[in-house]
TORVOMAR-495589 format. One record per residue (C-alpha): residue in one letter; residue number from 0; x, y, z. Coordinates in nm, 3 decimals. Example, Ala and Ser with C-alpha at 12.3 -4.5 7.8 and 13.67 -1.06 7.14 Angstrom:
2
- aa | i | X | Y | Z
- A | 0 | 1.230 | -0.450 | 0.780
- S | 1 | 1.367 | -0.106 | 0.714
# end
This chain:
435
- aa | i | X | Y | Z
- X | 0 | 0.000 | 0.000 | 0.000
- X | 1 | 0.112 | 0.314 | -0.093
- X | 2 | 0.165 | 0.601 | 0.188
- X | 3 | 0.214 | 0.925 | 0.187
- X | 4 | 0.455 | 1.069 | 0.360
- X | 5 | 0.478 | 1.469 | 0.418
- X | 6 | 0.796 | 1.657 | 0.339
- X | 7 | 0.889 | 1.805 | 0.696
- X | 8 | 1.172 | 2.006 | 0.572
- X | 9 | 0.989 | 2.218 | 0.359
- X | 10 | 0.666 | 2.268 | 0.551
- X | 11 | 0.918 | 2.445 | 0.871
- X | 12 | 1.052 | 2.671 | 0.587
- X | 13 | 0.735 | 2.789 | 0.448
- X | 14 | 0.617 | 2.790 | 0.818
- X | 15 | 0.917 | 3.025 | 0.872
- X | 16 | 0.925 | 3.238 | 0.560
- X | 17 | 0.514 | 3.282 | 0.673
- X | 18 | 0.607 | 3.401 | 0.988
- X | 19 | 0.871 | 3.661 | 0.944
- X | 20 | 0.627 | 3.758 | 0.657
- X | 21 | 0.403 | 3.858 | 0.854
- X | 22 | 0.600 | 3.984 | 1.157
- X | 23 | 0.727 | 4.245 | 0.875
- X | 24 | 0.395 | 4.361 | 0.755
- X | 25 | 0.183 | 4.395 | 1.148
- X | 26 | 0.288 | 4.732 | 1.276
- X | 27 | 0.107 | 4.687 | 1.577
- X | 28 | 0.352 | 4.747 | 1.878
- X | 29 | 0.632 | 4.895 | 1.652
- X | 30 | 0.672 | 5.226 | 1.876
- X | 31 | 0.811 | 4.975 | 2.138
- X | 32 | 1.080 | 4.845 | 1.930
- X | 33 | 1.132 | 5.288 | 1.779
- X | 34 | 1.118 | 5.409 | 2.183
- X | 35 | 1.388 | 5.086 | 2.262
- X | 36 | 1.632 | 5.186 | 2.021
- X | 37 | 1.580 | 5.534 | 2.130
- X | 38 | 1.558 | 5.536 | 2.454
- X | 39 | 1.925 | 5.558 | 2.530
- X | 40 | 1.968 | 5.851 | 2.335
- X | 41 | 1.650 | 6.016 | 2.495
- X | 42 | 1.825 | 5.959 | 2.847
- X | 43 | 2.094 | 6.089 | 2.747
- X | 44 | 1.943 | 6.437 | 2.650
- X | 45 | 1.717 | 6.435 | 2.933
- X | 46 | 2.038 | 6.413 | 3.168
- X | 47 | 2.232 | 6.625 | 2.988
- X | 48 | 1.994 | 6.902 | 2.999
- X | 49 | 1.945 | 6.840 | 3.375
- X | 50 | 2.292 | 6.865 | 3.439
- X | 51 | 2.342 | 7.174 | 3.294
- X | 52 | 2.077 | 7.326 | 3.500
- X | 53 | 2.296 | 7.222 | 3.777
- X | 54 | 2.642 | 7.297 | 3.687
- X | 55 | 2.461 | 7.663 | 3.548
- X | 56 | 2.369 | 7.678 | 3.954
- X | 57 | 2.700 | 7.573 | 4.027
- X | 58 | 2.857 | 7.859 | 3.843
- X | 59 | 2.636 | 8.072 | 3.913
- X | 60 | 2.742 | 8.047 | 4.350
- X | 61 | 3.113 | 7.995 | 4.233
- X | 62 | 3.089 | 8.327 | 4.021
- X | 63 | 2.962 | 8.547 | 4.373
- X | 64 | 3.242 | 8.311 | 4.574
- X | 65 | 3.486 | 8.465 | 4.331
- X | 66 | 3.347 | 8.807 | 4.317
- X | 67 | 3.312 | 8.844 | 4.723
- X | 68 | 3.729 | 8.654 | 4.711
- X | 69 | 3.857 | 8.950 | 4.483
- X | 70 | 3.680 | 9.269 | 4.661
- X | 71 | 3.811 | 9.136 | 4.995
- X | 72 | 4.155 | 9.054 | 4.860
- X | 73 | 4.171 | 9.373 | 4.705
- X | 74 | 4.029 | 9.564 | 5.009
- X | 75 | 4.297 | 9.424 | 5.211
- X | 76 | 4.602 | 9.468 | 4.967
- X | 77 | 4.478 | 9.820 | 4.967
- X | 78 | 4.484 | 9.867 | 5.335
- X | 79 | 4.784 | 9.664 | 5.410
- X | 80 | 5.016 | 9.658 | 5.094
- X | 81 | 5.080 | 9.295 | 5.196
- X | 82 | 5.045 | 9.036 | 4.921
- X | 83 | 5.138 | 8.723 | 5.155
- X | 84 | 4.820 | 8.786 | 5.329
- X | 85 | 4.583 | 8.756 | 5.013
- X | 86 | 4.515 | 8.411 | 4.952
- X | 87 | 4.442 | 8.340 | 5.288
- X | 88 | 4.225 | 8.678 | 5.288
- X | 89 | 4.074 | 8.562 | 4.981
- X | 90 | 3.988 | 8.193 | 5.056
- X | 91 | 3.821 | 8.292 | 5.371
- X | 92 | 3.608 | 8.475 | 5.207
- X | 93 | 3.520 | 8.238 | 4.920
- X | 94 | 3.473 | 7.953 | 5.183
- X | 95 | 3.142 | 8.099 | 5.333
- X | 96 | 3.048 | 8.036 | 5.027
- X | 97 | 3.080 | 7.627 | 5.074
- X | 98 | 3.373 | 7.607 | 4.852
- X | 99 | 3.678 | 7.573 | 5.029
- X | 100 | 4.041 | 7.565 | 4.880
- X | 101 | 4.167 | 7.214 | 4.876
- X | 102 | 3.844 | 6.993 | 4.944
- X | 103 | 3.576 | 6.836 | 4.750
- X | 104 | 3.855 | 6.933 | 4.451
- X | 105 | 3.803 | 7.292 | 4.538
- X | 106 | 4.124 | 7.525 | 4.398
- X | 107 | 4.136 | 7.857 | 4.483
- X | 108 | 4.381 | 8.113 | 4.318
- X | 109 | 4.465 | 8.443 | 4.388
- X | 110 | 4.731 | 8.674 | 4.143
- X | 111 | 4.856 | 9.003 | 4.219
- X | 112 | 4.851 | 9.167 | 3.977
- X | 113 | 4.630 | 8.934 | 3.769
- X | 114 | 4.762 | 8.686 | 3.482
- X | 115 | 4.502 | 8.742 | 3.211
- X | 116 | 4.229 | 9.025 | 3.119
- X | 117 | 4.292 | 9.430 | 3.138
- X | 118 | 4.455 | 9.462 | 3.432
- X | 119 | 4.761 | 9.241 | 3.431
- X | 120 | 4.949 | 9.611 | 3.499
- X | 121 | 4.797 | 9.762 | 3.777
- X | 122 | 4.928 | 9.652 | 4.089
- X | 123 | 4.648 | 9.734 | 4.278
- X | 124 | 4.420 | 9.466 | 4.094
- X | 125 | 4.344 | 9.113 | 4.238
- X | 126 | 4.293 | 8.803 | 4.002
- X | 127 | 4.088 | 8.554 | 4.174
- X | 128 | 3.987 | 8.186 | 4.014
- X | 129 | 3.817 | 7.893 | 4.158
- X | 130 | 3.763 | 7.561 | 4.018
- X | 131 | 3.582 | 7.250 | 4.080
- X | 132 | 3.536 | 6.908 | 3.880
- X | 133 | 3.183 | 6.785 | 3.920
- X | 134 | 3.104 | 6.422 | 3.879
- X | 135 | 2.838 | 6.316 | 3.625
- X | 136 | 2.496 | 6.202 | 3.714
- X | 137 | 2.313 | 6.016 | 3.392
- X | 138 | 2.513 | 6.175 | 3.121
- X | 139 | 2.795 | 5.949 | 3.226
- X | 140 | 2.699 | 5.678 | 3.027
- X | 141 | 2.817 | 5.911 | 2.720
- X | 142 | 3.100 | 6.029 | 2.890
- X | 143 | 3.288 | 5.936 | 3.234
- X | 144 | 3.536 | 6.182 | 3.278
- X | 145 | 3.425 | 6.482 | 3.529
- X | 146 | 3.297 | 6.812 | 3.409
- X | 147 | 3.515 | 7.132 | 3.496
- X | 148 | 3.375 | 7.432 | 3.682
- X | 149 | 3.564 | 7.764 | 3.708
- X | 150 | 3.457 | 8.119 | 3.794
- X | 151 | 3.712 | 8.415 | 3.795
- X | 152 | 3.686 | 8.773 | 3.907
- X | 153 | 3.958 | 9.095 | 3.921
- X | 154 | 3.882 | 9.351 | 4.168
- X | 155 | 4.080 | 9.691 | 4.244
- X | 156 | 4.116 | 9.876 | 4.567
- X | 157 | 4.011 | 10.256 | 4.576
- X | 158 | 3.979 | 10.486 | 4.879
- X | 159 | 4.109 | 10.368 | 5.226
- X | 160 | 4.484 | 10.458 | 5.210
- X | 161 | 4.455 | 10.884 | 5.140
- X | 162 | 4.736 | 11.090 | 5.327
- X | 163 | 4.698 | 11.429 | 5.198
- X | 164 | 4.345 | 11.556 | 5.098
- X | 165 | 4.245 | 11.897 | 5.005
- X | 166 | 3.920 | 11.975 | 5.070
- X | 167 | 3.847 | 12.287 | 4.846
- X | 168 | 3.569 | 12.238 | 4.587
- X | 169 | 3.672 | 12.519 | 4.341
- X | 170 | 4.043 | 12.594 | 4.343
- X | 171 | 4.301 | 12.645 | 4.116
- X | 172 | 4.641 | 12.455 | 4.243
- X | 173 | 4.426 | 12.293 | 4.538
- X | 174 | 4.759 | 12.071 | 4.563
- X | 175 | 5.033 | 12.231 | 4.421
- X | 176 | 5.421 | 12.111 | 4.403
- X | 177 | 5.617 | 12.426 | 4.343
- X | 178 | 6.052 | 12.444 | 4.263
- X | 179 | 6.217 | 12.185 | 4.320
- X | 180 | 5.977 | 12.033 | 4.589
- X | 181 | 5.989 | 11.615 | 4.607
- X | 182 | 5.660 | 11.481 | 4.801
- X | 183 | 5.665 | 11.099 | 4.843
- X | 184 | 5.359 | 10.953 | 4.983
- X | 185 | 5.476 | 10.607 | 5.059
- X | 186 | 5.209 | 10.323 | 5.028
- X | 187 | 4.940 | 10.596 | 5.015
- X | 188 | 4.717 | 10.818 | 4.816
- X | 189 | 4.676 | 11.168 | 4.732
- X | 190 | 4.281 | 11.321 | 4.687
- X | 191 | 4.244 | 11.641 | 4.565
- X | 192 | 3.834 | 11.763 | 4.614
- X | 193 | 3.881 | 12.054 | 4.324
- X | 194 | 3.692 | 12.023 | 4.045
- X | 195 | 3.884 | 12.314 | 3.889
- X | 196 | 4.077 | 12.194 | 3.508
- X | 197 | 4.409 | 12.265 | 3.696
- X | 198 | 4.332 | 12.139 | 4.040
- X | 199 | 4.639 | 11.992 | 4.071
- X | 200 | 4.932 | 12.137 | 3.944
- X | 201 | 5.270 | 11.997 | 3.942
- X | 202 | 5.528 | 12.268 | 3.828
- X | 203 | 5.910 | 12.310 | 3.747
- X | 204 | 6.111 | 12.016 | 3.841
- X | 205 | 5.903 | 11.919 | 4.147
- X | 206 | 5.798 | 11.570 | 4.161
- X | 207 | 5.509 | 11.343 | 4.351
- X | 208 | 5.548 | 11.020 | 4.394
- X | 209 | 5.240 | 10.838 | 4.560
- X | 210 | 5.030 | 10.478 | 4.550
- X | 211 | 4.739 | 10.652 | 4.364
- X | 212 | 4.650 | 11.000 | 4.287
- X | 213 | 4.243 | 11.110 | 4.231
- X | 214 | 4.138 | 11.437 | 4.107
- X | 215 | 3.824 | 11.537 | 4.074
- X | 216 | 3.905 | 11.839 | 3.833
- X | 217 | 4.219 | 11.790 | 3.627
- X | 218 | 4.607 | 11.875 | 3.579
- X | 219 | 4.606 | 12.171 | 3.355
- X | 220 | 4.637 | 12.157 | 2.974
- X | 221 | 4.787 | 11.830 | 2.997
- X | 222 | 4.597 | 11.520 | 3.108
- X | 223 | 4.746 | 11.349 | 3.504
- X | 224 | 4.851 | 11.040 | 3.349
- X | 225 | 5.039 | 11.193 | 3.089
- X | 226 | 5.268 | 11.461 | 3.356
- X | 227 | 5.654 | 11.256 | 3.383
- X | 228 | 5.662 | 11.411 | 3.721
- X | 229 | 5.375 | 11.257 | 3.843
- X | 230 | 5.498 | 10.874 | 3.977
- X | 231 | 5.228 | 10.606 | 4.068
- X | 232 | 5.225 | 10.263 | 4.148
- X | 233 | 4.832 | 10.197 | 4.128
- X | 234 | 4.715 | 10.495 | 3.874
- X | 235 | 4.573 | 10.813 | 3.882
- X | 236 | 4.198 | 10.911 | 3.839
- X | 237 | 4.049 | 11.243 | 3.730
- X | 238 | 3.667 | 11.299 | 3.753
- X | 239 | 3.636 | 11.157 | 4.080
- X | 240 | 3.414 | 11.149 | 4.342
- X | 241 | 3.522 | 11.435 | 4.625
- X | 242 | 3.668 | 11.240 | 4.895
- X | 243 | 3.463 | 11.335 | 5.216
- X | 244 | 3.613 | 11.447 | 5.533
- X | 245 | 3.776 | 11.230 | 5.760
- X | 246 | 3.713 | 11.433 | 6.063
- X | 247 | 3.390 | 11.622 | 5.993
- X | 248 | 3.193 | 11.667 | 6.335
- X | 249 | 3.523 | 11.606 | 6.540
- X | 250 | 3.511 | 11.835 | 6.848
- X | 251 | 3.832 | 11.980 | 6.963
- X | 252 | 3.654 | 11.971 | 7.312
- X | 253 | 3.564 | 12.311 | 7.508
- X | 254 | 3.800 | 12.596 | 7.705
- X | 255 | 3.786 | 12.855 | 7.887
- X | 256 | 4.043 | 13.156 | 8.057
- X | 257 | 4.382 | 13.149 | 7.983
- X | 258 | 4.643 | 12.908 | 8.132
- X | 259 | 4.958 | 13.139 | 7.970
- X | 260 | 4.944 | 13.482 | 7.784
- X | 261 | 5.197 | 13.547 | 7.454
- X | 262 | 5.398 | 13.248 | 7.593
- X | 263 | 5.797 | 13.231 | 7.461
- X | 264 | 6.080 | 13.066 | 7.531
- X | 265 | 6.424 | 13.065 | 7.421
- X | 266 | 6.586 | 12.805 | 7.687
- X | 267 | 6.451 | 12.419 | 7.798
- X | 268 | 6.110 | 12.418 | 7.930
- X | 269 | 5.858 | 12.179 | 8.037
- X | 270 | 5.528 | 12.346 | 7.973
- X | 271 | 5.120 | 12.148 | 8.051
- X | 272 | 4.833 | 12.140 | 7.858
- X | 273 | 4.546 | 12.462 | 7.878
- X | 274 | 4.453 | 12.743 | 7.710
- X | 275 | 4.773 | 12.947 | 7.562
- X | 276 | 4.607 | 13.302 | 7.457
- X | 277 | 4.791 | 13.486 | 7.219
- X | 278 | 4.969 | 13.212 | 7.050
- X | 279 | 5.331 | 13.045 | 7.166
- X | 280 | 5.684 | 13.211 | 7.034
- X | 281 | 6.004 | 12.942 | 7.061
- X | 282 | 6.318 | 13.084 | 6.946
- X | 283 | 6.646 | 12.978 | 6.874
- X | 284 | 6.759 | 12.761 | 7.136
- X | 285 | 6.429 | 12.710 | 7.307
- X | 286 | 6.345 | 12.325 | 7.379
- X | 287 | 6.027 | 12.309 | 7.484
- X | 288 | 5.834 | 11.986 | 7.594
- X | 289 | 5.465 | 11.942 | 7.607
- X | 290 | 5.330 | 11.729 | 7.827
- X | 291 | 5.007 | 11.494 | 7.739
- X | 292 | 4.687 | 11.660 | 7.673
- X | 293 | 4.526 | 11.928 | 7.485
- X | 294 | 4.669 | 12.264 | 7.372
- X | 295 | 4.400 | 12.493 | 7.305
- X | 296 | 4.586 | 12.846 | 7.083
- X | 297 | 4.335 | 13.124 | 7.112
- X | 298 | 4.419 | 13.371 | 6.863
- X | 299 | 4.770 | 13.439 | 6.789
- X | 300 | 5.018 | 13.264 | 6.587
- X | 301 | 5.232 | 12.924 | 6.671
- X | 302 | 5.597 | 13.073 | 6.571
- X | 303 | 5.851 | 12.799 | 6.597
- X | 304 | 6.233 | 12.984 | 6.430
- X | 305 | 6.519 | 12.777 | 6.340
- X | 306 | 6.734 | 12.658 | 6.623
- X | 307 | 6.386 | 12.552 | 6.845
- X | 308 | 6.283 | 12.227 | 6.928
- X | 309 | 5.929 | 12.142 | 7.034
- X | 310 | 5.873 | 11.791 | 7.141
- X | 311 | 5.536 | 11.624 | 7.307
- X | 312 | 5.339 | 11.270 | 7.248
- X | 313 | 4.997 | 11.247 | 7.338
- X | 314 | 4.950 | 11.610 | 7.213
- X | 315 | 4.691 | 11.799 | 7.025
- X | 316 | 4.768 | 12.127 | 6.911
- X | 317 | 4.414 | 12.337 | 6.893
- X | 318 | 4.403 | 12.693 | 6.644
- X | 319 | 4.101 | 12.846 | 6.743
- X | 320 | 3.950 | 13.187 | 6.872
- X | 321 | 3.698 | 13.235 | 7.163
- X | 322 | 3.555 | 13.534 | 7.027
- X | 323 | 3.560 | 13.397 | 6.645
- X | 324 | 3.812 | 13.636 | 6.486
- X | 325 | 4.191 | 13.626 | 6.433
- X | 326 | 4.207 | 13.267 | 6.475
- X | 327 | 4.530 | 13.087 | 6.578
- X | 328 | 4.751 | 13.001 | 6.325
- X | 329 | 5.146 | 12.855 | 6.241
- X | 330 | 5.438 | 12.930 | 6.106
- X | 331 | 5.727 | 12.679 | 6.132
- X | 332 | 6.039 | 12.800 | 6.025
- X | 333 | 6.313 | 12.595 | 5.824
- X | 334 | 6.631 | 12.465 | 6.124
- X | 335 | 6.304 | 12.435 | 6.375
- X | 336 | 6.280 | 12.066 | 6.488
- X | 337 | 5.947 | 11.896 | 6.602
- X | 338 | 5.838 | 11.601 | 6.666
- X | 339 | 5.481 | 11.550 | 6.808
- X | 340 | 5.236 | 11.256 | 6.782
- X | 341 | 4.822 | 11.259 | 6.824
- X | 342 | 4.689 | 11.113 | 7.180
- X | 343 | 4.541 | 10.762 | 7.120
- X | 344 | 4.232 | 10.823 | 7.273
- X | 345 | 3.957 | 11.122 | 7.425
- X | 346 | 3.775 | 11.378 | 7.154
- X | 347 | 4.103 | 11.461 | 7.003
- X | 348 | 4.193 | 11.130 | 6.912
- X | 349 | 4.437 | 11.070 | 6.633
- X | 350 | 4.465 | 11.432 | 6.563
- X | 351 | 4.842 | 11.603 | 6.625
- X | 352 | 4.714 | 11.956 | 6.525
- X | 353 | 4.346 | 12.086 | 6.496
- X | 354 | 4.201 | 12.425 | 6.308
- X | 355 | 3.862 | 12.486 | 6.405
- X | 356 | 3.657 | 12.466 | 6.083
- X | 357 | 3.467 | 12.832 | 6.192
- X | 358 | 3.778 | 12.955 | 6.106
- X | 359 | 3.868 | 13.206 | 5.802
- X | 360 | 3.917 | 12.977 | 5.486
- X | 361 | 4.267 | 13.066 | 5.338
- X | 362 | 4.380 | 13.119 | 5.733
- X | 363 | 4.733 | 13.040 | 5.616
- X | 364 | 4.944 | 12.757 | 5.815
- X | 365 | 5.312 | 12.772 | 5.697
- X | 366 | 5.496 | 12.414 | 5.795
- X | 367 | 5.886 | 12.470 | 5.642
- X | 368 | 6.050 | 12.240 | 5.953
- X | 369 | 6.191 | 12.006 | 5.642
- X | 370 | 6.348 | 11.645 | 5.757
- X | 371 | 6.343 | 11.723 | 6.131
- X | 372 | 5.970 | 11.805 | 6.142
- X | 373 | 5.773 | 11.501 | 6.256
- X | 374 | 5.379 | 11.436 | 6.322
- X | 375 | 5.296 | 11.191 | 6.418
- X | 376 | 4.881 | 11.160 | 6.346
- X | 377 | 4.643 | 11.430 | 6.132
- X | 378 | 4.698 | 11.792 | 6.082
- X | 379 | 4.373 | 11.882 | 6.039
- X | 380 | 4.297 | 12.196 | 5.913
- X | 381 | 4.001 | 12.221 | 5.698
- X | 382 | 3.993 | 12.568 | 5.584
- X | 383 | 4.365 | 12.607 | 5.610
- X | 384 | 4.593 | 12.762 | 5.348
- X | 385 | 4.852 | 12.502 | 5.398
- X | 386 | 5.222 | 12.543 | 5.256
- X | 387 | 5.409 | 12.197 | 5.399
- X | 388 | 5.788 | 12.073 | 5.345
- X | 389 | 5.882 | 11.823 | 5.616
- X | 390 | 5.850 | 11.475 | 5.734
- X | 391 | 6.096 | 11.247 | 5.855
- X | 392 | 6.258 | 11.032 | 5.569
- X | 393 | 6.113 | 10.726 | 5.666
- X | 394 | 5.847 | 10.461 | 5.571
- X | 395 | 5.684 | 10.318 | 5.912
- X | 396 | 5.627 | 10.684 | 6.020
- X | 397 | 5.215 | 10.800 | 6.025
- X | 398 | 5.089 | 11.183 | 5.887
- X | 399 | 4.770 | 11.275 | 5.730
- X | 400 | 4.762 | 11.633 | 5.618
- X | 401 | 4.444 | 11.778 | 5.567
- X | 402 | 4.352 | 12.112 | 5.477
- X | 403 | 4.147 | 12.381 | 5.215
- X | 404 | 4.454 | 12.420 | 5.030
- X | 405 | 4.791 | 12.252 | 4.988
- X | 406 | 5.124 | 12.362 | 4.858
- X | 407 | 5.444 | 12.170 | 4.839
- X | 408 | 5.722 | 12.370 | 4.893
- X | 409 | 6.021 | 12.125 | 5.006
- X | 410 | 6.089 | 11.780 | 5.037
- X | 411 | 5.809 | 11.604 | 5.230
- X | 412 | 5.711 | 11.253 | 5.335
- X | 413 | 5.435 | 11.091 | 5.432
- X | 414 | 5.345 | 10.731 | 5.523
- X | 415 | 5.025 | 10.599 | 5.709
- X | 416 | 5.138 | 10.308 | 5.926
- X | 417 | 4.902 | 10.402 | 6.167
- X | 418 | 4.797 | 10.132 | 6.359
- X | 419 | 4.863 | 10.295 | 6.732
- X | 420 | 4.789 | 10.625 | 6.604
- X | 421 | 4.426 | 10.633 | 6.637
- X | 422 | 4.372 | 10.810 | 6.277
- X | 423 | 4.053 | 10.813 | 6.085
- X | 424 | 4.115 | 10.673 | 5.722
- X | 425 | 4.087 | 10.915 | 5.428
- X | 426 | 3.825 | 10.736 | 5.235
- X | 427 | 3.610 | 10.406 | 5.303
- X | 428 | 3.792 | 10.051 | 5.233
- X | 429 | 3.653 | 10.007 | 4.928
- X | 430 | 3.747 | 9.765 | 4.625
- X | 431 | 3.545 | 9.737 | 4.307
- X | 432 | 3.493 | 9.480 | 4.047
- X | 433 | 3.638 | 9.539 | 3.741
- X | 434 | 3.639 | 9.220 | 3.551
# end
């Protein structure tokens, strides 16, 4: 009998061939297989875009870190002229903050004067820079190797560090250097409050030499910047702000009588504090020592000739008038030799010598002691017509000079290391952001 017997072989292949027939043509469920092979890459954006977000954040805190790093670096390079201090100053800062220099990969960097940008000259500009790796979340599956975060700011110290100021609003030659005169302001600033074209005027073969110089007028027919006598390590400014008064408001305390009429001497002396009517007279070989305390000059005329010596620490020197004419003034001859520093505390504090702003502006104050004339502290005289050469030859010595007017008319030197001194600062530490 015959039997039929079915061909196996081919019946699985047209089985098979049916099948992936049809698999091909039924598009139901096809978006799963589309959303599978495109899933990774959709992850990968989502994460990606997520992450940014976050390191955006990131930078965005690091940025004020490195902001609030350079001001305070800058503010304290400007008060102290000490660059070892800055990083430390700096990273303190920036660590309030939450990033601190050497953890969680933190690195902080501070150059003086910066290494990049517009200010890679001025030596009064702070470069600060912060970096951070961050690890990646999701978008590591693209790429393992950490993301770098970095933030960078330059600030520049202004104000803070003055040690001559004149006050006048309007005048022509509100700080003038006249001859031969050689004025070196170590490690501080000159501010000049006239906004007059030639407030500051800087003639023959005089020359300043100073940390900064700001003018709120200008120099004349030639710009400040462009003067060769004119020497400055952290610029000078024109159109400025006028640099307020130190000392506005300070009382010089209250008197009354008189302690001493016309007082002179020619010979040693030891001579208290009170009310000196008529002004004071030391001539040539006089050597007169003030105790501590208050000297009040009602009317008259301080008149110290060559060959004098007045001497006194803890002193204040008062020009005033009790009936509000012919106030007190000075006249310091060249050969005279004082030295006198400010009392450290009480209403006179920090202050050597004192006009009393009801005074006459242009009341003329004539300080020609040269290299063996030494305040120690402020002379303060706000509506003074001061002419000034003196100051001991040295930098870790402390005078402000304040008055209406200035004129240089000798060698004079002035530094402001006036820690014990109990000086107000000529202008607020300040630092601004520049970059």
């Amino acid at each position: 009998m015959y039997r039929f017997v079915p061909d196996t072989t081919k019946t699985v292949r047209a089985l098979g061939t049916d099948l992936l027939a049809r698999f091909f043509r039924d598009e139901s469920g096809g978006y799963l297989v589309l959303a599978g092979l495109a899933l990774p890459a959709a992850l990968g954006m989502v994460s990606l875009g997520t992450e940014a977000g976050l390191w955006y954040y990131k930078h965005q805190a690091m940025q004020g870190a490195a902001d609030s790093g350079a001001v305070s670096a800058a503010v304290d390079y400007y008060l102290e002229s000490n660059g070892s201090v800055l990083q430390l100053q700096a990273e303190s800062a920036i660590a309030t903050y939450g990033f601190v220099n050497g953890s969680n990969g933190v690195t902080v960097t501070v150059n003086r004067p910066p290494q990049s940008g517009n200010y890679t000259t001025a030596a009064g500009a702070v470069e600060v820079i912060i970096t951070q790796p961050q690890a990646r979340l999701l978008s590591a599956m693209w790429h393992a190797q950490p993301i770098s975060i970095s933030a960078r700011a330059v600030a520049r110290g202004t104000g803070g560090k003055g040690c001559v100021l004149a006050l006048d609003r309007s005048a022509s030659g509100a700080v003038t250097l006249q001859g031969n005169a050689q004025v070196t302001l170590t490690g501080c600033s000159l501010f000049d409050d006239s906004n007059n074209t030639s407030a500051l005027t800087v003639g023959g073969t005089s020359r300043l030499s100073a940390y900064s110089t700001y003018v709120v007028g200008g120099c004349g027919t030639s710009t400040c910047s462009s003067i060769s006598n004119i020497s400055v390590t952290n610029g000078i400014e024109t159109g400025t702000t006028p640099m307020a008064d130190p000392y506005a408001g300070t009382a010089s305390g209250s008197y009354s009588g008189c302690a001493q009429h016309n007082f002179s001497a020619k010979s040693a002396v030891t001579i208290d504090p009170g009310v000196y009517c008529g002004g004071m007279a030391l001539n040539a070989g006089a050597n007169v020592t003030l105790n501590p305390g208050v000297y009040y000059l009602d009317q008259g005329n301080l008149q110290v000739n060559g060959g004098a010596t007045m001497t006194g620490s803890g002193v204040t020197l008062v020009f005033t008038s009790s009936n509000g004419h012919n106030y007190a003034n000075a006249t310091i001859n060249g050969g005279a030799t004082i030295d006198l520093t400010a009392p450290d505390s009480g209403a006179t504090k920090g202050i050597v010598m004192y006009g009393d702003p009801n005074m006459t502006a242009g009341t003329t104050f004539k300080f020609e002691g040269g290299a063996t004339q030494t305040l120690g502290g402020a002379i303060y005289l706000p509506e003074g017509a001061v002419t000034f050469a003196g100051g001991a030859n040295t930098t870790t010595g402390c005078t402000q000079l304040i008055g209406n007017t200035i004129t240089f008319t000798g060698n004079s030197n002035f530094a402001i290391n006036c820690k014990n001194y109990g000086t107000k600062p000529i202008g607020s530490a300040l630092a601004s952001l520049v970059e």
